[in-house]
Each structure stands twice: as structure tokens, then as C-alpha cells.
C-alpha positions as CSV (number, residue, x, y, z in Angstrom):
1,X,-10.6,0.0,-20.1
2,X,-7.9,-2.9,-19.5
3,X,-7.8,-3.4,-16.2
4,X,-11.5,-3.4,-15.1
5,X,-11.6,-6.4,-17.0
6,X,-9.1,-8.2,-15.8
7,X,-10.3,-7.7,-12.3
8,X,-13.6,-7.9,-13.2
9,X,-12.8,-12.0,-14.2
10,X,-10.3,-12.0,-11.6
11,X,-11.2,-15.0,-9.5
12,X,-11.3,-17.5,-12.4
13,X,-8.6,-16.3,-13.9
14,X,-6.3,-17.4,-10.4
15,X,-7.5,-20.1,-10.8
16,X,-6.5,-21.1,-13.9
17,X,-3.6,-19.4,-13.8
18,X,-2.8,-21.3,-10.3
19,X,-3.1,-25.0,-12.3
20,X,-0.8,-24.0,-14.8
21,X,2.5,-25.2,-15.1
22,X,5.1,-22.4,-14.8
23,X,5.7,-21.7,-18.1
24,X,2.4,-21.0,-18.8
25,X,2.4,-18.6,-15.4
26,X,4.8,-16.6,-17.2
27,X,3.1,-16.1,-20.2
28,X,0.1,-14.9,-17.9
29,X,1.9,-12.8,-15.9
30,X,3.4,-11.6,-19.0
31,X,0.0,-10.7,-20.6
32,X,-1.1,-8.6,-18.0
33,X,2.4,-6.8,-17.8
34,X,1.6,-6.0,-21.3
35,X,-1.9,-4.9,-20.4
36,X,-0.4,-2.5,-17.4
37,X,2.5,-1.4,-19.8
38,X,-0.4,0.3,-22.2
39,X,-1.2,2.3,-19.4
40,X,1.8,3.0,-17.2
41,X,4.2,4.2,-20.3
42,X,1.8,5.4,-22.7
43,X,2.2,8.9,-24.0
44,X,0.2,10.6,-22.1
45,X,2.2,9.8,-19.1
46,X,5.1,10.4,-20.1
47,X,4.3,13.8,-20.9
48,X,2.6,14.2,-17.1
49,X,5.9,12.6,-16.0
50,X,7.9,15.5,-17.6
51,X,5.2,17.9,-15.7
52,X,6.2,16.0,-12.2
53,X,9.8,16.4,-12.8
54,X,9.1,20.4,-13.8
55,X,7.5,20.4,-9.9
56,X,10.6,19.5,-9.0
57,X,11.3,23.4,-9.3
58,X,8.9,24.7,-7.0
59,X,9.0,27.5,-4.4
60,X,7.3,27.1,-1.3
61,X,5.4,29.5,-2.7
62,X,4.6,27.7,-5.5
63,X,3.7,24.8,-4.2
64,X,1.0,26.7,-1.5
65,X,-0.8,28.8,-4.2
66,X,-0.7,24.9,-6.7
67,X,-2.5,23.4,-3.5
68,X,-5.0,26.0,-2.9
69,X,-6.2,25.7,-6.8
70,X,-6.1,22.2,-6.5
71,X,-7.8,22.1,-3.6
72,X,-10.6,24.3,-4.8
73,X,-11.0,22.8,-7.8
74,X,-11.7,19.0,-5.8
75,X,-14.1,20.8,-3.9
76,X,-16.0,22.3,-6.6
77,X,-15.6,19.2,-8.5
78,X,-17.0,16.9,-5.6
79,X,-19.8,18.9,-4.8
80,X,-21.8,19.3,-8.2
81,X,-21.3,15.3,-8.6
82,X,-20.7,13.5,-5.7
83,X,-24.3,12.4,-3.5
84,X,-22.2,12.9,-0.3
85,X,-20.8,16.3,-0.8
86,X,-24.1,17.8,-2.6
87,X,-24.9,19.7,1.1
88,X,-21.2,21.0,1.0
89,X,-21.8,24.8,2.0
90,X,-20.5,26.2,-1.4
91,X,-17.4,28.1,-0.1
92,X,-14.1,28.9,-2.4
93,X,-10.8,28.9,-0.3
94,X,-9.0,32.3,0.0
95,X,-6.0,30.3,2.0
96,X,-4.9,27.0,2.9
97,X,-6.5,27.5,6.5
98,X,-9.6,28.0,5.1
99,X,-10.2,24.2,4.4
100,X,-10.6,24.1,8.4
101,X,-14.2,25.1,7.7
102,X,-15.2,22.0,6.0
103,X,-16.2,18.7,8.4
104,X,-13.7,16.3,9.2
105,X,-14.8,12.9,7.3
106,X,-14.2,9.5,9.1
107,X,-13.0,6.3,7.2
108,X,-15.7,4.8,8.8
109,X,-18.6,7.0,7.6
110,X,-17.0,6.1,4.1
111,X,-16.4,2.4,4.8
112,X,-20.4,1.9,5.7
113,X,-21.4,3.5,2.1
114,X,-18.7,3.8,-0.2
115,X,-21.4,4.2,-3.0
116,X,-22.2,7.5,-1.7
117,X,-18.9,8.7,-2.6
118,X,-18.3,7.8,-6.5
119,X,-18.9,10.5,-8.6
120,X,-21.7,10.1,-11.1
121,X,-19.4,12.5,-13.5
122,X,-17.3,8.7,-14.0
123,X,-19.4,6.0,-15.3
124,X,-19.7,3.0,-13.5
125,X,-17.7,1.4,-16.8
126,X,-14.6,3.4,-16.3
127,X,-14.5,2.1,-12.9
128,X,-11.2,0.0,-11.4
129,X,-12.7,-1.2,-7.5
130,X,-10.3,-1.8,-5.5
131,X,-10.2,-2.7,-1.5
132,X,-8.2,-1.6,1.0
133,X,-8.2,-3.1,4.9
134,X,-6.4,0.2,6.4
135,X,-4.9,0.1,10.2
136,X,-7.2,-2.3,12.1
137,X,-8.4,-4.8,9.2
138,X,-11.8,-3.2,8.2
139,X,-12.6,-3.3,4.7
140,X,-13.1,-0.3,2.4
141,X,-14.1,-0.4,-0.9
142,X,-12.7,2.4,-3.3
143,X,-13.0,3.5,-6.8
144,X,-10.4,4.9,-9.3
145,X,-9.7,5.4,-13.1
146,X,-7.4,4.5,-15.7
147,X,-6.5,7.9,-15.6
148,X,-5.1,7.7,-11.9
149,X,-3.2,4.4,-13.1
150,X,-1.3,6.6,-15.3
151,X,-0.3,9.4,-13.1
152,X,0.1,7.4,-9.9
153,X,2.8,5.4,-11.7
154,X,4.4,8.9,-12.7
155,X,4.6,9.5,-8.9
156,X,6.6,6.6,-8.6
157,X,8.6,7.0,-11.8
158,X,9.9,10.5,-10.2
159,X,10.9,8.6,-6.6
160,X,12.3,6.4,-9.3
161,X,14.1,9.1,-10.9
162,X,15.8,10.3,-7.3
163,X,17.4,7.0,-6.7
164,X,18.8,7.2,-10.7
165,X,16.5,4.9,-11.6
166,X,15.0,4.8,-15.3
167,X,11.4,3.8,-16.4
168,X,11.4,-0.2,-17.2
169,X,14.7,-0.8,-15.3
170,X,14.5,-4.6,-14.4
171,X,13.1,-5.0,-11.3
172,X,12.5,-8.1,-8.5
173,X,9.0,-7.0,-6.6
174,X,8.2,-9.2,-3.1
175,X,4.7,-7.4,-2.9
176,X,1.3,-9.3,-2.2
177,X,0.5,-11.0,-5.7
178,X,-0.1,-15.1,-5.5
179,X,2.6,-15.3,-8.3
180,X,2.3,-19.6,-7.2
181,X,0.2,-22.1,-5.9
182,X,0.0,-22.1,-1.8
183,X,0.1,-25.8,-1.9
184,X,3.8,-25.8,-4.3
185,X,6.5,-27.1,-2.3
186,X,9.3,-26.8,-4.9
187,X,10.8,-23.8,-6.6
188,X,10.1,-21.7,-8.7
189,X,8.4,-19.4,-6.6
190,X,8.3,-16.6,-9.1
191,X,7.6,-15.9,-12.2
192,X,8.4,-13.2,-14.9
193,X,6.4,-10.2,-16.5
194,X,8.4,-9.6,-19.5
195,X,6.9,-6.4,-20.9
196,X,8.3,-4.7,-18.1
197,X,11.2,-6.6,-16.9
198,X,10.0,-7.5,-13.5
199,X,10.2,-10.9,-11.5
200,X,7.7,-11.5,-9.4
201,X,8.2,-13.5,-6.5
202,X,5.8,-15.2,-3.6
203,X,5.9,-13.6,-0.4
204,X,3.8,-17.0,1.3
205,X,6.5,-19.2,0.9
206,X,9.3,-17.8,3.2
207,X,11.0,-19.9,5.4
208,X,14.3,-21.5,6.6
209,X,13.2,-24.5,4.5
210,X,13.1,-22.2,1.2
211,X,15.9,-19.2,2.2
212,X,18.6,-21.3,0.3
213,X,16.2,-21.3,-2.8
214,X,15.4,-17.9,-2.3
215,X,18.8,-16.1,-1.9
216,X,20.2,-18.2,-4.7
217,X,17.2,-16.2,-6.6
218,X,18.3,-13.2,-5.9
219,X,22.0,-14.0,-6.3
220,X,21.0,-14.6,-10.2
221,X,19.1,-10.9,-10.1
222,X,21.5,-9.2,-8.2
223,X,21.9,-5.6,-8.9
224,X,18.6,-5.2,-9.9
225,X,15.8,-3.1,-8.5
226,X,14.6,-5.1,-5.5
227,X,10.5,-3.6,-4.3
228,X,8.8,-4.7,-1.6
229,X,6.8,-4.6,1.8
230,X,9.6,-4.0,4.3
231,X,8.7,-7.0,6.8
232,X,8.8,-9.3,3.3
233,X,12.3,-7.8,3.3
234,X,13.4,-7.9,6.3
235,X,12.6,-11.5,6.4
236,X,15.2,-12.1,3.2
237,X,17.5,-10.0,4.8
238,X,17.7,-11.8,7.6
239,X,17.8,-15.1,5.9
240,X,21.3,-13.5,4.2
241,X,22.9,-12.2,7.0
242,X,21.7,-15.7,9.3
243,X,24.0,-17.3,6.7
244,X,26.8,-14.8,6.2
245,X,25.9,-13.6,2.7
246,X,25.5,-10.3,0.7
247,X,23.8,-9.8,-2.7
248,X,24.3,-6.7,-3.8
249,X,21.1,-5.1,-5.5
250,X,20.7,-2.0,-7.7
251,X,18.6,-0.1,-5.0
252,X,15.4,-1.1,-2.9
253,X,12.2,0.5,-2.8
254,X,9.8,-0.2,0.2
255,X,5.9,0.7,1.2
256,X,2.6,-0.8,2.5
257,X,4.3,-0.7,6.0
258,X,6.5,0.9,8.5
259,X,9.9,1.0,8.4
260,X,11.7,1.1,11.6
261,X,15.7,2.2,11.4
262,X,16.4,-1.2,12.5
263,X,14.5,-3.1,9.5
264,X,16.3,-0.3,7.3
265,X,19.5,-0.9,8.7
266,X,19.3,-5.0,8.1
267,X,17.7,-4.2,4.6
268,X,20.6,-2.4,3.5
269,X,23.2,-4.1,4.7
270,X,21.8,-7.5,3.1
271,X,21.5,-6.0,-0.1
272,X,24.5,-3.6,0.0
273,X,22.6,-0.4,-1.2
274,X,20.3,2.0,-0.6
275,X,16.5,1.5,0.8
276,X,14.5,4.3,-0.2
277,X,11.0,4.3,1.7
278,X,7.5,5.7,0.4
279,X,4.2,5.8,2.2
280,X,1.0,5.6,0.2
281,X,-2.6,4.3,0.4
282,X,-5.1,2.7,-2.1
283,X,-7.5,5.5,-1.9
284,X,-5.3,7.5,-3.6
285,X,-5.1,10.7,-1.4
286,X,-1.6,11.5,-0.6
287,X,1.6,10.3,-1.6
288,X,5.1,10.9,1.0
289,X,8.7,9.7,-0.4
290,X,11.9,9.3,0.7
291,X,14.3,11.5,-1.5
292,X,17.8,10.6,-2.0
293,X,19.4,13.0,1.2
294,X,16.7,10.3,3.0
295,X,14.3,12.6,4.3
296,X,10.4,12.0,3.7
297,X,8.7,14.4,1.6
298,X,5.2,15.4,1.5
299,X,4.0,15.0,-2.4
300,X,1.9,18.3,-2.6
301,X,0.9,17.9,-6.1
302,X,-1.1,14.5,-5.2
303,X,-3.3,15.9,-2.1
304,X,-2.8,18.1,0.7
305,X,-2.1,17.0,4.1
306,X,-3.3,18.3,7.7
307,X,-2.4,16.8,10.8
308,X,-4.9,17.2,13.1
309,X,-4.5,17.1,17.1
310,X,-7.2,15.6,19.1
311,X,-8.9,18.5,19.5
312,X,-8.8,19.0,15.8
313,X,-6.4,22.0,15.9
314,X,-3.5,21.9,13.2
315,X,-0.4,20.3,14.9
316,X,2.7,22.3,15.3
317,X,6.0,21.0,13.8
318,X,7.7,17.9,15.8
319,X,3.9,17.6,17.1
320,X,2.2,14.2,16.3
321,X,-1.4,14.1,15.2
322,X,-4.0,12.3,13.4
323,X,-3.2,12.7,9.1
324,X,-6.4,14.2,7.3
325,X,-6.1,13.8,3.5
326,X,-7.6,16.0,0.7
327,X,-6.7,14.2,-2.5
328,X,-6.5,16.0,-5.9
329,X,-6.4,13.4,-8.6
330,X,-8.7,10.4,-7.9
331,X,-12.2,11.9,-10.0
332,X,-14.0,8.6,-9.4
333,X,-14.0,8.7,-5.4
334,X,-12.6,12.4,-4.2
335,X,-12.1,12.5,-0.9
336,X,-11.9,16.1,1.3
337,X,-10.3,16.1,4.5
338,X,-10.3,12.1,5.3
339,X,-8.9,11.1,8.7
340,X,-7.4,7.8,7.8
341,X,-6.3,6.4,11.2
342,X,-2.4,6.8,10.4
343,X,-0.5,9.2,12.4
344,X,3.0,11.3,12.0
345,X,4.3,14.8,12.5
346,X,5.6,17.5,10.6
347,X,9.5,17.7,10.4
348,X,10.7,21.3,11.5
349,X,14.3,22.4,10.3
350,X,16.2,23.3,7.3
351,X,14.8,22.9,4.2
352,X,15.9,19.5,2.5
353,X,19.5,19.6,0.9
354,X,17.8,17.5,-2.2
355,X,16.9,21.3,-2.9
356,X,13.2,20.6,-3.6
357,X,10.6,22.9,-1.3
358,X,8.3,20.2,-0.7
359,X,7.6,19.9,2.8
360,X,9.1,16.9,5.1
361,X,6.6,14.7,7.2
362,X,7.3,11.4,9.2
363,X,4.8,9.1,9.4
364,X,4.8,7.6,13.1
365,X,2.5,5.1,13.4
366,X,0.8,3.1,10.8
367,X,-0.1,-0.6,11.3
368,X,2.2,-2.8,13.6
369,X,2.2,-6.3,13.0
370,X,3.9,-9.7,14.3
371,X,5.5,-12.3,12.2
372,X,2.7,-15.9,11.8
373,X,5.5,-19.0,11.7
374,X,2.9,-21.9,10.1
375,X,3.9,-25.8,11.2
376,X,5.5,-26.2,8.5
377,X,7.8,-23.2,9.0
378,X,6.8,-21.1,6.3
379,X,6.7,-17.1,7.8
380,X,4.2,-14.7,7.1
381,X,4.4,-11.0,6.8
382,X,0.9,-8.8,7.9
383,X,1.0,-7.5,4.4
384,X,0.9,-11.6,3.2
385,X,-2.1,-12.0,5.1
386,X,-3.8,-8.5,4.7
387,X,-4.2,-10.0,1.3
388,X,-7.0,-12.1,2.9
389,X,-9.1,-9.2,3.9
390,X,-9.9,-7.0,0.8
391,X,-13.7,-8.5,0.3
392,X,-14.9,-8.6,3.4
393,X,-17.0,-5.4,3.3
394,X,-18.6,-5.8,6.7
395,X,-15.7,-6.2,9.1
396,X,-15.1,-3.5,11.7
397,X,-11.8,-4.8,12.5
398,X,-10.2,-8.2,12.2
399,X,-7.2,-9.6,13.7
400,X,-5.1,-13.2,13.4
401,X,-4.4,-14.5,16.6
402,X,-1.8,-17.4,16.8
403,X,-2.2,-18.6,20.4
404,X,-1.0,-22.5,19.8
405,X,2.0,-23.9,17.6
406,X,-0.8,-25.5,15.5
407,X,-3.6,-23.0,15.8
408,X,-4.6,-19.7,14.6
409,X,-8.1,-17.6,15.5
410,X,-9.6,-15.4,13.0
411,X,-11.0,-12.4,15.3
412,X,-13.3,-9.9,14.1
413,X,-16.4,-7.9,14.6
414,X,-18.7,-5.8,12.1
415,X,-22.2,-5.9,11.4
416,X,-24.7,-7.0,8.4
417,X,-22.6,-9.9,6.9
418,X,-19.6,-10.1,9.6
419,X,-19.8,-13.9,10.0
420,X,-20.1,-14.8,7.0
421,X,-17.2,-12.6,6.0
422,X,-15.1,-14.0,8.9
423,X,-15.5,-17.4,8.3
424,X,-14.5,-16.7,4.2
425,X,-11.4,-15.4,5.5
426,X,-11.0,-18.5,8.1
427,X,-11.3,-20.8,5.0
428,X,-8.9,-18.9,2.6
429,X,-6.3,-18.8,6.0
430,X,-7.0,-22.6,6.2
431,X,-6.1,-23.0,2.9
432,X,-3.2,-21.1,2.4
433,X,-1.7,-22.3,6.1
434,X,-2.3,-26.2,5.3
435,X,-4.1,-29.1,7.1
436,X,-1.5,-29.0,9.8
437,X,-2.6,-26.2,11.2
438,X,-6.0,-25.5,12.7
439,X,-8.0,-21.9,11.5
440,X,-10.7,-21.2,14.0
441,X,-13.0,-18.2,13.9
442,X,-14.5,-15.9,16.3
443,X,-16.7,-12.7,16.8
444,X,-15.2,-10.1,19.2
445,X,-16.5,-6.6,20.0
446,X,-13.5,-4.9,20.0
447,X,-9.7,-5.5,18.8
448,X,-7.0,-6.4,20.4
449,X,-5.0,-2.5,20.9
450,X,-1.2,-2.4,22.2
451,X,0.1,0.2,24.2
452,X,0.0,3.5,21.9
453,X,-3.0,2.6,20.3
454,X,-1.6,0.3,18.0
455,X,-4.3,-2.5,16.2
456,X,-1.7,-5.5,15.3
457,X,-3.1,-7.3,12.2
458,X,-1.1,-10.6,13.4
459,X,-0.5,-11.4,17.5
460,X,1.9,-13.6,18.2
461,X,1.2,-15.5,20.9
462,X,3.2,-18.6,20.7
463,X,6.5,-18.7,23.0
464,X,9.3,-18.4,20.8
């Protein structure tokens, strides 16, 4: 079990990898990318790879009666080993409807005592924890297996696979890893995971001070795969269009946020290709990609999706409602019918020109964040700073209010260890911002909500 122990010795491990000179960050990046490579293109998935791309095949048919064995299965599964489901009422689904019957689980009700939820079927050894902050900043702690590694990254090998793209392709990724030091100053802010081909580049050290030392990165890596959260993106984009440049790129792959059609627009016409979007979450429910006709799929071979109106009847097509996620492959924390706190609708229509019968959904509303500009004019993303939140267990909600040039408030409310939590995150803000500008922290009972419902991560409150 690989990667349980290299989270497990995570912290000093950043650390040391954080006083290292770059050449040695490489060959520590590198060593995990070899790690990860045992389990993302090992044999066995490869061979459930060539069973995703079999899928590909499905009638709607098919893919209803797949979901209802899957579904059945999960249940069964969850309820002879799971402590929360044991007082399941033991029913087997005659039809997709039927899964109505079961209750409706909260994220909350997990968040308080994600124990409850691990199956005592995976030992506490073949573990990976893992933390997620989800829509308004409150901490969940989830559980998954090696085993999920592996077919998770099949999921994204088939998106791959739709855009032409081949396993190990070389790949530039702007996702959340702390790839250098907060403190560095100079380039390089990247380094390189050679077992797979991939450069992997800081996403805290944006600004117009850096943009000529980032674009001149990408221009050596152009037309290669470029990954990453679509504000991280955008921000790059910009910084090429701002100074009249292109750099052409293989294709982009985006997730962790929304994508509105103006980001997409910028995104692609800065790198010159295609942006092909996805929309996942760390619990490991439900999977929805963007095929290459540019519609957004439902995956129905990784969990089964309602979307729920208020009332908690099914929503009709064009109809937006709350997504409730059954998930079919994670063993060590199963989850049946979790309301996640995203939202979206069923597409109604034509059946996708891609060909495949799997369904189409948009997701509508997910988190909505501003954009933190530090003193020193570095820019940060909410997926940069979401980053901070993944240990605090007992926060409710937390939010980053910058209300002064220099100034930034951690907000949040919980219960149990809340300040302590809080003022952790204020101190890893403080460092990561600089002494130039100030962190403060403070309780709140609720979060800041914007018209719609939406829980920014980030407010922006500083006159632009």
C-alpha cells in the first residue's frame, strides 16, 4: 500500500522536500510519480480500462439494468459491513425508482462521524484518508482504496481517450500541489515527475510580476496536455491575451470548479485548442465529463445520480435540483443516496452525436469564488486556498474575507475544536500570504451566502 504511506509521513516529507534545492524537488516529485505510476498503469487497469471503453457501447438499456445491479449490489454490500447502514431495511431494487425508498443522507450527518461510515470489510491498513472542504468550506474526512486509485484514473484515461489523448502523454498540470516554497521569489516554479511525463507547476505564485516567467513556461511546453482548475487557468489565460500572445497546447483538461462559457471561451482562445471540462468529487461518488461533441455526460458506471427537488421529488428534465449520489466503486466509505450540496439539471433532447447512451447533465451551481490579490500581487484562485482547509475536521463553514488592501479575515464557525482549527488555517494563510499582509481570524454563526444561495470560499471586498 504506496500511497498510504506517503501520506501517512506527508507533513515532514513537505518539508524537506520544501528546503531542497530544485533539483532535488524533481527527484522527489519524481519518486512519487514512480510510486503513482505502480498503480495508475499497472495491469490490472489497463485491463478495467479496456472494460470502460467496452461501456462505451451501451444501450440505454444497458446502462439502466448495469445501474440497478450496481446499485443493489452497494446496498447489500454497505449494509452487512458498514455501522451506519446496519438498520438499512433489507430491500432489493426491482427498478431504478425504487432507490426512492431509502433516506436521503446529508453531508453533514457524514461530516460529524465519518468513522461510522468505513466499512470494517477494508482494514484500517488499506486505507488512503483523504479530505475534502465541499461548497461552503466544511471539512469531511473520506476513505478510499488502492483499488479506487486504479479505476478512478481509468475514468480519466477514457475522457482522455475522447479528446485523442493516450495514457502517459506529456502533460503540464496547474492543480493544488505546493510543487515550491511560498516564500521563493525566483523561477522555477515547477518541477517535473518523470515517470509520467508531467510538469507540475505552482498555482500560489501567479501574478503580473511572474506572467512573463510563466508564459515563457508554457511557450517551452507548448502543445502539450495543459490540466487544471479553470480559475488557475483562466488567470494564465488572461495573462496571454493581456500581452497579445498565443501558445498553442495539445488540449486542456479542467475540474475542481465551475466553468462558466466565458472562462471557456478565454481558455481556449489563449491556448488555441480545445477545453474539455469534467466534474468530480473526492468522495468518489459520481463522475460527469465533457465528451468531444462538448456535452456533459453522466458516468453511469461510477454511481448513479438523482436530482432531487426541494420537496425531494425527482426533477424533470431542464429542471434544476439538489444532486444525490449513490457511488458504486469506493468499498472503504460507500455512500447511498448522498446530497452533496451541488446542484444541476438534466439535459432533455437528442441523444449525444458522440453516439454513447449515457445520459447528459449540467451541473449549475457548485462553489463560486473571488479572486485574493496579496500586497505583493501574487493572485489566488479558491481552489489555491481550499488547499488550506482539508484538516480542519470541525469547521461548519469557513470563508476568506479580504476587506483591506493589506488584510484578510479567516471566517468560520463549527463546534468541538472550531478555533483551534480556524486559527491553524489563519497561520498557514499568514504564511503563505507574507508579513505584508495581515491574517485575522474570527468565529461567525453563519456564512456569508450570495444571491442564489451561493457560499463564496474567497469575498472580495477591496475596491478594484
Amino acid at each position: 500500500m504506496l500511497e498510504p504511506l506517503i501520506r501517512r509521513h506527508f507533513g515532514g516529507l513537505q518539508r524537506l522536500y520544501d528546503h531542497a534545492p530544485a533539483p532535488a524537488r524533481n527527484a522527489m516529485a519524481s519518486a512519487r510519480g514512480w510510486f503513482l505510476t505502480r498503480i495508475r498503469y499497472s495491469s490490472q487497469s489497463a485491463r478495467f480500462l479496456n472494460e470502460l471503453l467496452l461501456h462505451e457501447r451501451w444501450t440505454a438499456g444497458d446502462v439502466s439494468e448495469y445501474q440497478l445491479r450496481a446499485l443493489n449490489e452497494v446496498i447489500a454490500f454497505a449494509r452487512s459491513t458498514v455501522p451506519f447502514y446496519r438498520n438499512y431495511p433489507p430491500t432489493a431494487l426491482n427498478r431504478l425508482t425504487d432507490l426512492g425508498l431509502l433516506p436521503v443522507l446529508e453531508r453533514e450527518t457524514v461530516r460529524r462521524d465519518p468513522q461510522r461510515f468505513f466499512s470494517l470489510a477494508v482494514p484500517a491498513r488499506c486505507r488512503i484518508r483523504a479530505g475534502t472542504t465541499g461548497t461552503t468550506g466544511a471539512n469531511l474526512k473520506v476513505a478510499y482504496t488502492e483499488q479506487l486509485a486504479r479505476e478512478n484514473w481509468a475514468f480519466l484515461l477514457r475522457q482522455w481517450s475522447w479528446a485523442g489523448v493516450t495514457p502517459r502523454e506529456p502533460r503540464v498540470t496547474f492543480f493544488g500541489a505546493r510543487v515550491v516554497p511560498s516564500e521563493q521569489m525566483k523561477p522555477p516554479f515547477w518541477t517535473l515527475n518523470r515517470p509520467e511525463g508531467q510538469t507540475l507547476a505552482s498555482i500560489y505564485h501567479l501574478s503580473e510580476r511572474t506572467a512573463g516567467d510563466y508564459l515563457r513556461f508554457l511557450e517551452r511546453h507548448q502543445r502539450k496536455v495543459l490540466e487544471g482548475f479553470p480559475s488557475v487557468l483562466g488567470m494564465l489565460a488572461d495573462f496571454a491575451l493581456q500581452s497579445g500572445t498565443t501558445i498553442p497546447m495539445r488540449v486542456v483538461f479542467t475540474s475542481g470548479e465551475p466553468l462558466y462559457p466565458d472562462l471557456r471561451d478565454k481558455i481556449e482562445r489563449a491556448f488555441k485548442t480545445r477545453n474539455f471540462d469534467s466534474y468530480g468529487m473526492t468522495e468518489y461518488c459520481g463522475q460527469i465529463q465533457e465528451c468531444e461533441r462538448g456535452q456533459m455526460h453522466l458516468i453511469p458506471d461510477y454511481g448513479f445520480l438523482e436530482i432531487l427537488k426541494t420537496n425531494g421529488e425527482p426533477a424533470g428534465p431542464d429542471e434544476e435540483g439538489d444532486f444525490v449520489w449513490t457511488g458504486f466503486l469506493n468499498r472503504a466509505m460507500p455512500l447511498i443516496r448522498y446530497r452533496i450540496g451541488d446542484r444541476g439539471r438534466w439535459q432533455s433532447g437528442a441523444r449525444c452525436a458522440c453516439g454513447r447512451a449515457f445520459p447528459l447533465v449540467v451541473p449549475t451551481i457548485t462553489r463560486e469564488s473571488d479572486i485574493l490579490r496579496s500586497v505583493d500581487g501574487r493572485l489566488f484562485s479558491p481552489r489555491a486556498l481550499n488547499q488550506l482547509l482539508k484538516e480542519a475536521a470541525s469547521l461548519r463553514f469557513c470563508q476568506f474575507v479580504h476587506d483591506l488592501p493589506e488584510r484578510v479575515i479567516v471566517r468560520a464557525g463549527g463546534h468541538g475544536n472550531a478555533v483551534a482549527d480556524m486559527m491553524q488555517i489563519r497561520a498557514r494563510l499568514q504564511e503563505l500570504l507574507g508579513v505584508r499582509m495581515r491574517v485575522t481570524a474570527e468565529l461567525a454563526a453563519m456564512p456569508l451566502v450570495r444571491p442564489g444561495g451561493k457560499v463564496p470560499l474567497i469575498v472580495n471586498q477591496v475596491p478594484s
